[in-house]
ZAMARGU-4260 file (C-alpha; in steps of 0.2 Angstrom, whole numbers, plus 5000, padded with zeros to 4 digits):
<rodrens>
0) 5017/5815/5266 | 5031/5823/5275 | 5047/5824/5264 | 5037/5828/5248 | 5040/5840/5235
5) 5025/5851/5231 | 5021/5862/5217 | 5008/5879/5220 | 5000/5891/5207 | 4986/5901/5217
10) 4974/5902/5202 | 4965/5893/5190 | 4975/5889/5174 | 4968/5903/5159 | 4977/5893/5145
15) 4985/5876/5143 | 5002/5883/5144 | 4996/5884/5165 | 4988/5870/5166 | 4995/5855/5176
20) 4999/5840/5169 | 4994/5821/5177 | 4998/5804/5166 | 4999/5787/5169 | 5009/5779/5152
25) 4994/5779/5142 | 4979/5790/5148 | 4983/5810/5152 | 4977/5827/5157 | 4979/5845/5158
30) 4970/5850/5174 | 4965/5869/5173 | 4957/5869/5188 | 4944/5880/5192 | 4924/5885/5202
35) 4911/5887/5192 | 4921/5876/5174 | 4935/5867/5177 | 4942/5860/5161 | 4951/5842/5161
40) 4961/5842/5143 | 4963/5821/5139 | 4974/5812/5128 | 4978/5794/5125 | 4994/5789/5117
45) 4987/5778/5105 | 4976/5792/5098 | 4985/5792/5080 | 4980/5797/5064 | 4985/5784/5051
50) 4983/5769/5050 | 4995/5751/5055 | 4997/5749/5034 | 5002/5766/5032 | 5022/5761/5034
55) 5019/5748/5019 | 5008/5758/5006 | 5021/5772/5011 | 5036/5759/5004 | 5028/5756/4990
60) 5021/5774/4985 | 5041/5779/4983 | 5046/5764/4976 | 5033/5767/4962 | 5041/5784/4961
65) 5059/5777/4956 | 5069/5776/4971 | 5080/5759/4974 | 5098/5755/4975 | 5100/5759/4954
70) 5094/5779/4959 | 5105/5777/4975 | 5120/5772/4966 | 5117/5789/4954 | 5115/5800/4970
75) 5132/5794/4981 | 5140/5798/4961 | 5130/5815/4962 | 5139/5820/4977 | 5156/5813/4976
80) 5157/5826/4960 | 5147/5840/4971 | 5134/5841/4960 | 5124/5845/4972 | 5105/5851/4965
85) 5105/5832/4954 | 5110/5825/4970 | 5093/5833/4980 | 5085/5831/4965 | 5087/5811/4964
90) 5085/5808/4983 | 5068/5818/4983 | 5058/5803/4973 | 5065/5792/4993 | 5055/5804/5003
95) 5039/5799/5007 | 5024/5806/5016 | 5025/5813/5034 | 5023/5802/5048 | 5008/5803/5056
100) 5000/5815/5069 | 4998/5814/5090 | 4979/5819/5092 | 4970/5827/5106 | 4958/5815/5112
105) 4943/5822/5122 | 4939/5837/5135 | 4930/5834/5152 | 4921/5849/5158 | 4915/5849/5176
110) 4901/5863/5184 | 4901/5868/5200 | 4884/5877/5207 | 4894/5891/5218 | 4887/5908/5220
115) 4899/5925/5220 | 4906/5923/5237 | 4916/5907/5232 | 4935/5907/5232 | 4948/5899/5224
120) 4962/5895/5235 | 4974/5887/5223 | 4979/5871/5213 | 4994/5859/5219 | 5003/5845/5211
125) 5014/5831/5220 | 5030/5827/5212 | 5029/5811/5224 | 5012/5806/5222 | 5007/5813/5205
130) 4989/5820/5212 | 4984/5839/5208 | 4973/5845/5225 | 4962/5859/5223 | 4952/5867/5239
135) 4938/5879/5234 | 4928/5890/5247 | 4908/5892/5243 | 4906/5905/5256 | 4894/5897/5266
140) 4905/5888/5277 | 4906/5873/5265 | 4921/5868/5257 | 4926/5857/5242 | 4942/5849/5240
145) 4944/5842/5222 | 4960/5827/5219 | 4965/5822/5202 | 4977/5808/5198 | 4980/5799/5183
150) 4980/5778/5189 | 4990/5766/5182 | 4981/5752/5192 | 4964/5758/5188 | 4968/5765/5170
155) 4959/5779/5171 | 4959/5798/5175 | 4953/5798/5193 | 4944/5816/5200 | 4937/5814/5218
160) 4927/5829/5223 | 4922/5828/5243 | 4911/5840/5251 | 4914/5846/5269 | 4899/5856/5279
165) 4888/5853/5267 | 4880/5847/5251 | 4883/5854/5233 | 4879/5851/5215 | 4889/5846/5201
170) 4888/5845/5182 | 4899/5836/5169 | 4900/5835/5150 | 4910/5826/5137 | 4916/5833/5122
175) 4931/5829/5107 | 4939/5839/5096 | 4937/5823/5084 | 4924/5816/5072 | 4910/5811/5085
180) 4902/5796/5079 | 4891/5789/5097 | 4885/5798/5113 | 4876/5789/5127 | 4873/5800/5143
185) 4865/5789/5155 | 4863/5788/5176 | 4879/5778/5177 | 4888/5792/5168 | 4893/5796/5146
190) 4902/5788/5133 | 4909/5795/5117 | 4914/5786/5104 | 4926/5795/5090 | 4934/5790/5072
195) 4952/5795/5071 | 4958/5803/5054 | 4966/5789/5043 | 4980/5802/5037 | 4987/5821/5047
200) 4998/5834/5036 | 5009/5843/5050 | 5006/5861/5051 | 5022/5868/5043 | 5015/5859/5026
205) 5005/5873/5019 | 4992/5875/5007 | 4983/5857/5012 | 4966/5858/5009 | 4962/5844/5020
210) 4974/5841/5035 | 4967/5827/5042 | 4957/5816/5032 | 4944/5804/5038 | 4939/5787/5031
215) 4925/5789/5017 | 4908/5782/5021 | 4906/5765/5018 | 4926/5757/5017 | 4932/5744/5025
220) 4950/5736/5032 | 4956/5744/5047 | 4941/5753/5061 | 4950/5768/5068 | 4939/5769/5083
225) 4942/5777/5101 | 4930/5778/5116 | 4929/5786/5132 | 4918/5783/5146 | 4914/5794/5161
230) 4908/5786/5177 | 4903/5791/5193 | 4900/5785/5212 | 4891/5797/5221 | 4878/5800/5235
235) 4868/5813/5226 | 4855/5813/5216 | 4858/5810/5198 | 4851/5820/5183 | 4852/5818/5162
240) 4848/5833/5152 | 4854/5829/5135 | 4871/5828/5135 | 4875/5833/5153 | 4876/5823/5170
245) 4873/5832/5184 | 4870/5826/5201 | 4862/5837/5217 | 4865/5836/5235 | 4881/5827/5234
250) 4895/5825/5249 | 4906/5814/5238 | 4908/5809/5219 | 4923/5800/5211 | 4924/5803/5193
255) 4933/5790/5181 | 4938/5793/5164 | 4946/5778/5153 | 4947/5772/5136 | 4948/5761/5121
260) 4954/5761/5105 | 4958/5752/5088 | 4975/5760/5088 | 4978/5754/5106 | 4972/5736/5101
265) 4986/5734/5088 | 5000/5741/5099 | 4995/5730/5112 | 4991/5713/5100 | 4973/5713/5109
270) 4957/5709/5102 | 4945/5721/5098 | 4930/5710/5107 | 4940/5717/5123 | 4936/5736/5121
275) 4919/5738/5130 | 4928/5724/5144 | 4941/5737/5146 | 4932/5753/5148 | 4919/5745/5162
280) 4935/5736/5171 | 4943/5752/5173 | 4927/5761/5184 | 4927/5746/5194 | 4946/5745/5199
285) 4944/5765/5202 | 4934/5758/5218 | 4952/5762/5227 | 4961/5771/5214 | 4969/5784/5225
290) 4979/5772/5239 | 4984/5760/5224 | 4989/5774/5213 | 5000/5783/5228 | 5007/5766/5231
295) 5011/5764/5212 | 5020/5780/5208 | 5028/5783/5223 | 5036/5765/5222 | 5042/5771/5204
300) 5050/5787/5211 | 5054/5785/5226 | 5070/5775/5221 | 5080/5788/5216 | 5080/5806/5223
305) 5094/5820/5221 | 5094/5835/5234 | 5104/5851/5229 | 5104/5863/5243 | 5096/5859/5261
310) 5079/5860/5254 | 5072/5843/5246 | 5054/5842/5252 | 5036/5857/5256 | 5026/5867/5244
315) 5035/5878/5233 | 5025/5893/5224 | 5032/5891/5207 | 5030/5907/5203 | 5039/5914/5218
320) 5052/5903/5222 | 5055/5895/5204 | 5053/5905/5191 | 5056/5918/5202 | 5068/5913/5213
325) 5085/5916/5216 | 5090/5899/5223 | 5096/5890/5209 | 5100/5874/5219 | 5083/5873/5222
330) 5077/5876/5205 | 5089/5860/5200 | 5081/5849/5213 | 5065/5854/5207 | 5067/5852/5186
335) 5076/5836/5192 | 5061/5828/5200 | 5047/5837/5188 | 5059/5828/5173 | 5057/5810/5182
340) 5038/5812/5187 | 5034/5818/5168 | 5041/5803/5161 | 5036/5791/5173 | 5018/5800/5169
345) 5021/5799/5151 | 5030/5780/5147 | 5024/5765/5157 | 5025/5747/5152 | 5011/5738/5145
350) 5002/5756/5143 | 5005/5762/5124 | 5019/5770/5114 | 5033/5782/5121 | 5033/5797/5125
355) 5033/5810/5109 | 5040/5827/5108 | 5026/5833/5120 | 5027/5818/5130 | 5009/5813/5133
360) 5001/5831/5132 | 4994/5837/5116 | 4977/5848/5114 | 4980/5853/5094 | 4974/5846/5080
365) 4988/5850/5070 | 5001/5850/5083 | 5020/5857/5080 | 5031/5844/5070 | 5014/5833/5070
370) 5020/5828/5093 | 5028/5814/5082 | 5045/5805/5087 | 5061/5815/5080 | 5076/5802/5081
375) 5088/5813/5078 | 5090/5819/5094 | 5074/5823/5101 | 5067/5805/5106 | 5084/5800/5113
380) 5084/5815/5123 | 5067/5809/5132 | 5077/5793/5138 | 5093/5801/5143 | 5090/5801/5160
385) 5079/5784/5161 | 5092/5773/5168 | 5102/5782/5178 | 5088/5793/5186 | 5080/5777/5192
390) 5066/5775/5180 | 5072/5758/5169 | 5055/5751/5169 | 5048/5770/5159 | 5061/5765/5144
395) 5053/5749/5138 | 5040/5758/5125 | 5053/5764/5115 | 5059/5745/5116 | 5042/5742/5109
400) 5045/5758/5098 | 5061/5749/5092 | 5055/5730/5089 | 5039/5738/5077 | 5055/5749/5066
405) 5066/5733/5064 | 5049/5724/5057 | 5046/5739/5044 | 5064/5746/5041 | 5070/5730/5038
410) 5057/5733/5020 | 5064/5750/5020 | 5082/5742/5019 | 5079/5731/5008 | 5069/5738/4994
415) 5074/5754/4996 | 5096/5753/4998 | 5099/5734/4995 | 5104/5733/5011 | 5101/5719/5025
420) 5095/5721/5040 | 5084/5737/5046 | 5083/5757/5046 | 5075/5769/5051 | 5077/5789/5045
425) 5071/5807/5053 | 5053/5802/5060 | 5044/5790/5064 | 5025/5786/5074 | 5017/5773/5082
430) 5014/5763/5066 | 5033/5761/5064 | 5037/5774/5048 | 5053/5770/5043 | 5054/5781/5028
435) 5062/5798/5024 | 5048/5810/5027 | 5047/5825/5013 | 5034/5820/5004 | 5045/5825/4986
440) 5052/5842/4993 | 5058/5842/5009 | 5076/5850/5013 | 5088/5834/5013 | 5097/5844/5030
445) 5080/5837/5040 | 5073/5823/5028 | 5087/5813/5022 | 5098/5803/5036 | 5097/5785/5038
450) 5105/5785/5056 | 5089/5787/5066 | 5088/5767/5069 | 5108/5767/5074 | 5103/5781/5089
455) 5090/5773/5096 | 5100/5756/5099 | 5111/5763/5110 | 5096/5764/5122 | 5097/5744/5122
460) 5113/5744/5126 | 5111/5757/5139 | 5098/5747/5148 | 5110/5733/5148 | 5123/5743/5154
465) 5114/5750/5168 | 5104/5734/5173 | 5117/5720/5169 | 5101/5708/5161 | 5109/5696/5151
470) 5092/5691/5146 | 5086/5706/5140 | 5104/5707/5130 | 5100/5689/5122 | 5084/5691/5119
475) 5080/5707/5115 | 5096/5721/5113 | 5106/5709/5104 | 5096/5703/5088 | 5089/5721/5087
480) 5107/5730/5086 | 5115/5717/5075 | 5100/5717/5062 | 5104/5736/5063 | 5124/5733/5062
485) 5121/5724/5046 | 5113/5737/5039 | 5127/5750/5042 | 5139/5735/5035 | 5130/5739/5021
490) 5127/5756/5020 | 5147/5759/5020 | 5153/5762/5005 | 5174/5760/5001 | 5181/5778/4996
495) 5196/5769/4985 | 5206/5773/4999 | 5204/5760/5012 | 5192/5772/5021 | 5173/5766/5025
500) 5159/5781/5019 | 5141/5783/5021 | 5135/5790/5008 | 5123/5802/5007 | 5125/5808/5024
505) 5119/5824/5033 | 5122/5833/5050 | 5103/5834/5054 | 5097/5851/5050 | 5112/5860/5050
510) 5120/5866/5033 | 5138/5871/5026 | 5146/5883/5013 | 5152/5874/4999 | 5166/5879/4990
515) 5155/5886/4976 | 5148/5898/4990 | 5131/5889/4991 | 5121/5882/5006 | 5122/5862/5005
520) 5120/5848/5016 | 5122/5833/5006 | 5141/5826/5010 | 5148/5809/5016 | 5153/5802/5033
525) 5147/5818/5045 | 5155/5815/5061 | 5138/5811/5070 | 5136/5797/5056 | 5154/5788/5059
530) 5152/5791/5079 | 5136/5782/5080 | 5141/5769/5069 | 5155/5766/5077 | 5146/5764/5095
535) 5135/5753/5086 | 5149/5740/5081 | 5158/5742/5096 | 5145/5737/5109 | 5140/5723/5094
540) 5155/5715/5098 | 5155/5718/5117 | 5138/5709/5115 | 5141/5697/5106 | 5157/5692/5117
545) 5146/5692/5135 | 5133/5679/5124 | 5146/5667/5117 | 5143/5674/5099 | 5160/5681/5094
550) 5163/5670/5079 | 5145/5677/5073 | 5149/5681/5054 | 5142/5699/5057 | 5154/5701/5072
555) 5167/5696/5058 | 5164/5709/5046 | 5164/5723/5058 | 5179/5717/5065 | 5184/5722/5048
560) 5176/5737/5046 | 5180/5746/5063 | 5197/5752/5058 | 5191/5756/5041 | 5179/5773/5051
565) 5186/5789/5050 | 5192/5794/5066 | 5184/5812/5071 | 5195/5828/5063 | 5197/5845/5071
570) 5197/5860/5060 | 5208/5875/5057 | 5201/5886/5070 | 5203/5871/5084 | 5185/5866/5085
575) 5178/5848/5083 | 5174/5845/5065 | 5157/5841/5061 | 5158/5838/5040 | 5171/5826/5031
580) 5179/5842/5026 | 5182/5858/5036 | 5168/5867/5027 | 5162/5885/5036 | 5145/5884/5041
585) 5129/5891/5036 | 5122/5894/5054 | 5138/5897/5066 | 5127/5899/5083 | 5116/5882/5076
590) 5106/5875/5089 | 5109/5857/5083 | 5130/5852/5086 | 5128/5832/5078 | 5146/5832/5082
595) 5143/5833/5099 | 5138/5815/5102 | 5155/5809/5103 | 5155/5818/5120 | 5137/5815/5127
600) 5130/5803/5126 | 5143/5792/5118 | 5156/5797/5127 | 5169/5792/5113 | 5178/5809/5118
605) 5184/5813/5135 | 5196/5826/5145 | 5206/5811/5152 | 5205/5799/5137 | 5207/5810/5122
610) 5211/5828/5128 | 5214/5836/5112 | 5197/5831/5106 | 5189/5837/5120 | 5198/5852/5122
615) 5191/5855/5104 | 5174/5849/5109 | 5175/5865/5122 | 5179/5879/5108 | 5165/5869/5097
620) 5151/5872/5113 | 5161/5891/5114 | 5158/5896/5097 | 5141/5890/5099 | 5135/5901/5112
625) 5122/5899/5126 | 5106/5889/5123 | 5090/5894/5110 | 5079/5881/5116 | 5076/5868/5129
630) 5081/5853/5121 | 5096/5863/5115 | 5101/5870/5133 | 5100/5854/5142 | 5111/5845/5129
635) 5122/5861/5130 | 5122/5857/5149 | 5127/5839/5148 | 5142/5842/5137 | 5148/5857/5148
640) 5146/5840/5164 | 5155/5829/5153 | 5169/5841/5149 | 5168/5846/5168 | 5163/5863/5165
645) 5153/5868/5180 | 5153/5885/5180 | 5148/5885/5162 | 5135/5871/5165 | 5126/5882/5178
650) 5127/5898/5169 | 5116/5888/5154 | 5101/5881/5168 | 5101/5898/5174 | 5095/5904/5156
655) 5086/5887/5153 | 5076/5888/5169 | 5071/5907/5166 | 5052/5912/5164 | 5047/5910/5146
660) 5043/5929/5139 | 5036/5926/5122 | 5023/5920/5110 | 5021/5901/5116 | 5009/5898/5102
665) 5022/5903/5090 | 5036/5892/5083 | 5047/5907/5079 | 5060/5915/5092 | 5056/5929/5102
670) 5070/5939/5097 | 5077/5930/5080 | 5090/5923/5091 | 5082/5916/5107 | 5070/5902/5111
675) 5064/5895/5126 | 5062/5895/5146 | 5050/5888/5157 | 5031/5891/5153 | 5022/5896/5168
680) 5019/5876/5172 | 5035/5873/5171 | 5036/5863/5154 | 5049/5867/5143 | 5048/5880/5126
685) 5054/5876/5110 | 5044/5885/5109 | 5026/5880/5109 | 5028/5869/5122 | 5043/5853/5118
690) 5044/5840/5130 | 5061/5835/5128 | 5070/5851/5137 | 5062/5843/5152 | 5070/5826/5150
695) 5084/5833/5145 | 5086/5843/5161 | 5084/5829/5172 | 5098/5819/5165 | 5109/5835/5163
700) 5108/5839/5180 | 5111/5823/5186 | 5129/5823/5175 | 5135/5839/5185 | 5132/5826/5201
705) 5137/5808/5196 | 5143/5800/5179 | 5147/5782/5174 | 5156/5781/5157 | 5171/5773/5154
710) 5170/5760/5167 | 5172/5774/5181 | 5161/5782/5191 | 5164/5799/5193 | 5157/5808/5209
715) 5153/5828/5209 | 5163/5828/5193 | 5156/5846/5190 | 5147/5851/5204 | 5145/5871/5203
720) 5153/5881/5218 | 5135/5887/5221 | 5129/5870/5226 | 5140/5866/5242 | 5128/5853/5249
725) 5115/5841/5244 | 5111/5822/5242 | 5109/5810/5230 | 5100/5793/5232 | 5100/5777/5223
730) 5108/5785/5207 | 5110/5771/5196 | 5129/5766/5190 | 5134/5758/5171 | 5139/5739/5176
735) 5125/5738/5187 | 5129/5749/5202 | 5121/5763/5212 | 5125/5775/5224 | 5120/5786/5238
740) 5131/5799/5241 | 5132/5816/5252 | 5141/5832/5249 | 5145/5846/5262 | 5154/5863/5260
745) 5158/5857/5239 | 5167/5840/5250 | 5162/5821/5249 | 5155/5819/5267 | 5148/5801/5263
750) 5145/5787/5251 | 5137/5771/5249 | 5140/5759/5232 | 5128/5744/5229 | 5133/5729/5218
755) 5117/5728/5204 | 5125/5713/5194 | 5120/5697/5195 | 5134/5684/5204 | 5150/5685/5209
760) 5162/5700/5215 | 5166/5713/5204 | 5175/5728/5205 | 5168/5746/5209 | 5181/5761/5203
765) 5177/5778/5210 | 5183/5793/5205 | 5184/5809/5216 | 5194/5826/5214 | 5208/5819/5203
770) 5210/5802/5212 | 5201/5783/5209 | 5200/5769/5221 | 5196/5752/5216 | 5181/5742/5229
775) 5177/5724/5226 | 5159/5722/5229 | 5150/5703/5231 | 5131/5703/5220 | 5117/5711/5230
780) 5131/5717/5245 | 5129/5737/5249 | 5146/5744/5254 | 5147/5760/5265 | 5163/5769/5263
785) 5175/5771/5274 | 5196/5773/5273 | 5192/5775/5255 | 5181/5789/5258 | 5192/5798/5268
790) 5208/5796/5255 | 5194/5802/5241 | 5190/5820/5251 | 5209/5822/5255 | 5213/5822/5238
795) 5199/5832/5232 | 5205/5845/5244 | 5222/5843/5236 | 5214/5847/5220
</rodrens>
């Protein structure tokens, strides 16, 4: 369609680091495209290792190992005297073993019969439509054009091969890199049947003689079972050698790959009875896969769209005019949109778990940090831009994440601290682990914090924010934050001073220089801990005042506890503290800044609000330096929008959105000092590959455009001087607003607000270049500016 933004690489993909990536929530490719073999890498995201009791048996493994409130109580006692080694040495016998590993699934290989005169003439993929096209010339004046989508309608992996001037023959084979345990190759097309290992070591534990372990012949309990089938509507003529399919004479062939599995029956609560159902439902519905997919996704994206530069829509070559390019407004309009498609590729409702730390893409058996969920910061980043990119309905799995950690940290709290309510620490999977992860000697900077479940809450409240659901805040956001609210209530610990601890507490995967002059990590009340506690209670009782619950006795404790927090502390030097104490750090260019949270996404600290914090927050991210990874630069980004750096902001996407020159199989920098880029299909480094620099970049470059903390909406807040003009659409607003907005020569040209919340008439503030209007907007009424606008660009010519 006319208006949409295309993607081009002229040759086949020669690793999966150039391969194109289709989804739709559940089922996902890497299309390498391709003449003679073309490789289609598949994953489903309920391909696990490990097992739905794995959380339990977990509990009770470190429970039999000593841990509980008595060993808890000698820890906190540990590090209040700095004894630092007794301290680690305790809190080892809490950690358990890792959480469970993301598992490639099974490769499609397809065989096209094409002599030596045949050219490739290039692969393409639709940010609007989500279809990878590929057109190959045989030589002989025929042609074969190749579609591959990913359908959420049909639930299945769609490729449509169509023939013109002529016929041609095609082969297909099925393979996994699993335990294969049933093959059927048939006319109608092959199934596979695998077994899933029952337990994954991650890569960077050494020396395991098994990684990934496999049932034992003969037990019983849980099946862990996947399938995929193949099938195929053609007009040639079919053939079954062995394990390949292969038709001849053909004009036409759909291909449709779908799946079941055990791990998919538990995350969804269906019966296993339904499995063989499943797979043959999903070939018929592919009868019309491509229209009902097109309508489906571009429904999904085409709410929201952000323009910066003239240039929004046409086939870019990424190479060329991305990677390569020199137009920077461009390159933001384009990691926007690939941000927003990728997630709406990798996290559907009603499809399977949300999207990991390589979204929905994996193809090693022992992936990096096990493709699990890192809570802190890494699976937050994924969602950052959910909301206010337009994409609300992509945030429910990790709703459906959240409900299955308040089930097993709520055991974790209980038998672990003594504490009511539910936790969660570092990691977690699909299964809902709720543990510390370490397995008895894991580094306490990365394996010991109990804040993971407290981050992820503010996603409820976000959606509620954003969307204004009153139901979903009833019935959902608020019985998951207040079960974690209690938990905190409990977890604080008086000082003897008035003040409220929690105790031990890290600043995830960052150290400090003690006073004894060694490297520790173990302290009390880190500022990322008190911040995010703090947000917590706060929007408990925001909560809990919009349902009529005030008086709830929780709500009363907290009332209690809130002034009890220690406020956040600058140090010496002028920067934003990120310890109790003003300790020096290990690491002072650290990619992690836990601190930071205050700013974005919490927006606790603000250059209006609280200027001597933020101004602090600013020498913090200057000490810090540029970026050394995606997920790093993209954070880096969104702080520099918040504090309204703009020229700072760009400079970081500049270096973010750079060609990636190293190792990507690696998981050490390129130059001690540097990660990251853009692989050559534009997914983000950590490297290898790490989704969440693409999700983070979507939301960063939408903070430099519009921003809604605070009860304000801030329009252009740090628009760099380079992007004079562009456009943003339906960009959704906390309170339930969204806007279209224009700018031209760096100026406001136009702007239209729409009321998102439910009844009545509420009032819209707007700020622009230093000055705020107030607009009363009735429910579902769109307002187009008008006098206001104009007194908005006056004064931001003023400014």
């Amino acid at each position: 369609m006319t208006g949409d933004l295309v993607l081009a690489w002229p040759r086949p993909a020669a690793s999966w680091f150039e391969a194109i990536p289709v989804g739709n929530g559940r089922l996902g490719a890497m299309v390498f495209g391709g003449v003679q073999r073309s490789r289609f890498q598949v994953n489903d995201s309920t391909v696990w290792s490990g097992t739905p009791a794995g959380p339990a048996i977990g509990l009770a493994e470190v429970l039999a190992a000593g841990a509980g409130p008595r060993r808890l109580a000698e820890v906190r006692q540990a590090i209040r005297g700095e004894d630092y080694r007794r301290a680690e040495a305790l809190l080892m016998s809490f950690e358990g073993r890792y959480s469970q590993e993301y598992l490639p699934f099974v490769d499609l290989s397809m065989s096209l019969a094409a002599g030596p005169g045949a050219t490739y003439r290039g692969r393409t993929l639709n940010l609007d439509t989500g279809v990878v096209a590929e057109t190959i010339d045989l030589g002989d004046g025929r042609t074969v054009e190749r579609r591959t989508w990913a359908s959420r309608p049909a639930q299945a992996l769609c490729v449509s091969v169509t023939v013109d001037g002529g016929t041609a023959d095609l082969s297909l084979e099925l393979s996994s890199p699993l335990r294969v345990v049933y093959r059927a190759t048939t006319p109608a097309g092959i199934v596979v049947g695998v077994e899933v290992p029952l337990d994954g070591a991650p890569r960077h534990e050494e020396g395991v003689k098994d990684p990934l372990r496999y049932a034992e012949p003969g037990t019983g309990g849980y099946d862990p079972f996947a399938a995929a089938a193949v099938r195929i509507d053609t007009d040639g003529t079919v053939d079954v050698t062995g394990g390949t399919w292969s038709v001849r004479g053909m004009t036409r062939a759909l291909v449709t790959l779908s799946s079941a599995t055990a791990a998919g029956d538990f995350w969804t609560n269906s019966p296993p009875a339904g499995r063989r159902q499943h797979l043959d439902d999903a070939a018929r519905r592919a009868a019309a896969a491509l229209r009902t997919h097109d309508c489906d996704l571009r429904d999904l994206l085409g709410g929201t769209r952000l323009t910066v530069g003239p240039r929004r829509g046409g086939t870019l070559d990424v190479a060329r005019d991305v990677l390569g390019g020199t137009d920077d407004a461009l390159v933001a309009t384009v990691m926007f949109q690939l941000g927003r498609y990728l997630l709406a590729s990798a996290s559907r409702p009603g499809g399977g778990p949300p999207a990991n730390l390589q979204g929905l893409w994996n193809a090693e058996l022992r992936p990096a940090w096990s493709s699990n969920y890192t809570l802190n910061i890494n699976t937050e980043m994924n969602y950052w831009g959910a909301e206010p990119a337009g994409l609300s309905e992509c945030h429910q799995p990790l709703f459906e994440l959240i409900d299955r950690l308040a089930v097993t940290g709520r055991e974790v709290s209980r038998h672990l601290y003594g504490a009511r309510g539910w936790v969660a620490h570092h990691n977690t999977d699909m299964w809902g682990w709720a543990l510390p992860v370490g397995m008895g000697h894991g580094n306490p900077s990365w394996a010991i914090w109990m804040m993971g479940g407290v981050w992820l809450t503010q996603h409820l409240w976000d959606h509620f924010d954003f969307t204004q659901d009153t139901g979903f805040l009833r019935e959902r956001a608020w019985p998951l934050m207040r079960g974690c609210a209690e938990f905190c209530l409990d977890w604080l610990v008086d000082d003897g001073a008035g003040r409220l601890d929690t105790i031990p507490s890290t600043s995830p995967e960052n150290a400090f220089i003690s006073r004894h002059g060694t490297a520790e990590s173990l302290s009390y009340s880190t500022t990322m801990d008190i911040a995010l506690i703090h947000a917590l209670f706060t929007r408990c009782l925001d909560a809990a005042e919009r349902l009529g619950q005030a008086d709830d006795p929780v709500c009363r404790e907290i009332r209690d506890a809130l002034p009890r927090l220690r406020p956040p502390a600058i140090t010496a030097d002028g920067r934003l503290q990120e310890w109790v104490h003003d300790h020096p750090e290990q690491d002072p260019v650290h990619r992690h800044m836990s601190q930071m949270v205050t700013v974005y996404p919490l927006g606790q600290i603000d250059p209006e609000l609280t200027p001597d914090l933020a101004a602090a927050a600013a020498r913090l991210l200057d000490s810090r330096g540029p970026g050394a990874m995606g997920w790093s630069w993209a954070w880096k980004i969104a702080l520099r929008a918040r504090l309204g750096d703009a020229r700072t902001a760009r400079e970081l996407l500049l270096e973010a959105t750079r060609p990636f020159d190293g190792d990507s199989t690696t998981d050490a920098p390129v130059d001690g000092s540097r990660w990251g880029g853009l692989l050559p299909n534009l997914l983000s480094t950590h490297p290898p590959f790490q989704i969440d620099g693409n999700y983070g970049l979507m939301a960063a470059i939408l903070e430099l455009v519009v921003q809604s903390h605070g009860g304000v909406i801030r329009l252009l807040p740090a628009l760099p001087a380079q992007w004079p003009d562009g456009s943003a659409r339906g960009v959704r607003c906390r309170g339930g607003w969204s806007v279209d907005l224009a700018w031209q020569g760096g100026r406001l040209a136009s702007l239209t607000v729409r009321g998102g919340h439910p009844t009545g008439t509420r009032t819209a503030v707007i700020r622009h270049g230093g000055r705020t209007v107030e607009l009363a907007v009735h429910a579902g009424e769109e307002v187009h500016l008008g006098a206001e606008l104009a007194e908005l660009v006056r004064s931001a010519t003023k400014a």
